[in-house]
C-alpha positions in Angstrom: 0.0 0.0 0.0 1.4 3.1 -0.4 -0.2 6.7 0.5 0.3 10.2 -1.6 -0.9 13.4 -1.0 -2.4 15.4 -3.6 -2.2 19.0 -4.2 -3.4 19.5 -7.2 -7.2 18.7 -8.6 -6.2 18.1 -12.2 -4.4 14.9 -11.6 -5.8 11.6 -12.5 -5.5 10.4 -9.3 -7.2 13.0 -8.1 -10.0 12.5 -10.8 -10.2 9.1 -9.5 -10.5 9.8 -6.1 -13.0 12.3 -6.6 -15.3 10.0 -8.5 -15.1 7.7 -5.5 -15.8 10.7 -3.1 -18.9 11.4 -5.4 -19.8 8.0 -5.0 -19.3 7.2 -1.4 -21.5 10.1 -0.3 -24.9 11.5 -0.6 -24.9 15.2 -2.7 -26.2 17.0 0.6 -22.6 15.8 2.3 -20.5 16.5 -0.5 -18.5 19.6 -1.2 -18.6 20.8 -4.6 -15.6 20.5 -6.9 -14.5 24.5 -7.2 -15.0 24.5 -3.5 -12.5 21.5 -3.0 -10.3 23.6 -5.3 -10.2 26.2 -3.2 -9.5 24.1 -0.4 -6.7 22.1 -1.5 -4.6 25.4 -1.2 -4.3 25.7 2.6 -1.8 24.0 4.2 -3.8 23.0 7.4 -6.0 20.5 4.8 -4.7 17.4 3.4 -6.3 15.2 0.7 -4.5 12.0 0.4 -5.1 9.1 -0.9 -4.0 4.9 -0.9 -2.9 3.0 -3.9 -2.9 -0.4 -3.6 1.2 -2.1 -4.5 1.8 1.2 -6.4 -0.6 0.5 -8.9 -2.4 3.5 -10.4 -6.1 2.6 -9.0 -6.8 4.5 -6.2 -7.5 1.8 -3.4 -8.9 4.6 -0.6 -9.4 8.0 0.0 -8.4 9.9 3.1 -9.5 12.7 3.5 -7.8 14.5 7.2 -8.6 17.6 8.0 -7.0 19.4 10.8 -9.1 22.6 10.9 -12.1 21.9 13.1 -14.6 23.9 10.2 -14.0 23.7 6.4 -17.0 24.6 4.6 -18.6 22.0 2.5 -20.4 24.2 0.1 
C-alpha cells in the first residue's frame, strides 16, 4: 500500500479519487468541486489518498482535515 498526498485537482489520481468521493457520499454531504479547489490550497488541509502495490487505481481516499470547520459548500 502506499499513501500520496495530492495537491493539485487536475491529476488523474485526483479524478479518480473524486469520483469515488462522489460515489461514497450523498450530494447533501458533498462539497462541490471549485470548493474542494479552493480548499486544497491551505496548508492546514490534506487530501490523500492509498494505492494499492503502487498501482495506479486509487484503493482509498483519506480525507484528514485538521481545521475543526472547512465549509462543504
Amino acid at each position: 500500500m502506499k499513501r500520496t498526498r495530492l495537491g493539485k485537482t487536475t491529476t488523474a489520481d485526483f479524478l479518480q479519487a473524486w469520483e469515488l468521493y462522489e460515489d461514497a457520499f450523498p450530494e447533501e454531504e458533498r462539497r462541490e468541486l471549485n470548493l474542494q479547489q479552493q480548499i486544497m490550497h491551505d496548508a492546514n488541509y490534506h487530501f490523500d489518498i492509498i494505492t494499492d502495490n503502487g498501482s495506479e487505481k486509487v484503493a482509498r481516499m483519506i480525507i484528514e482535515v485538521v481545521r475543526e470547520k472547512i465549509p462543504k459548500k
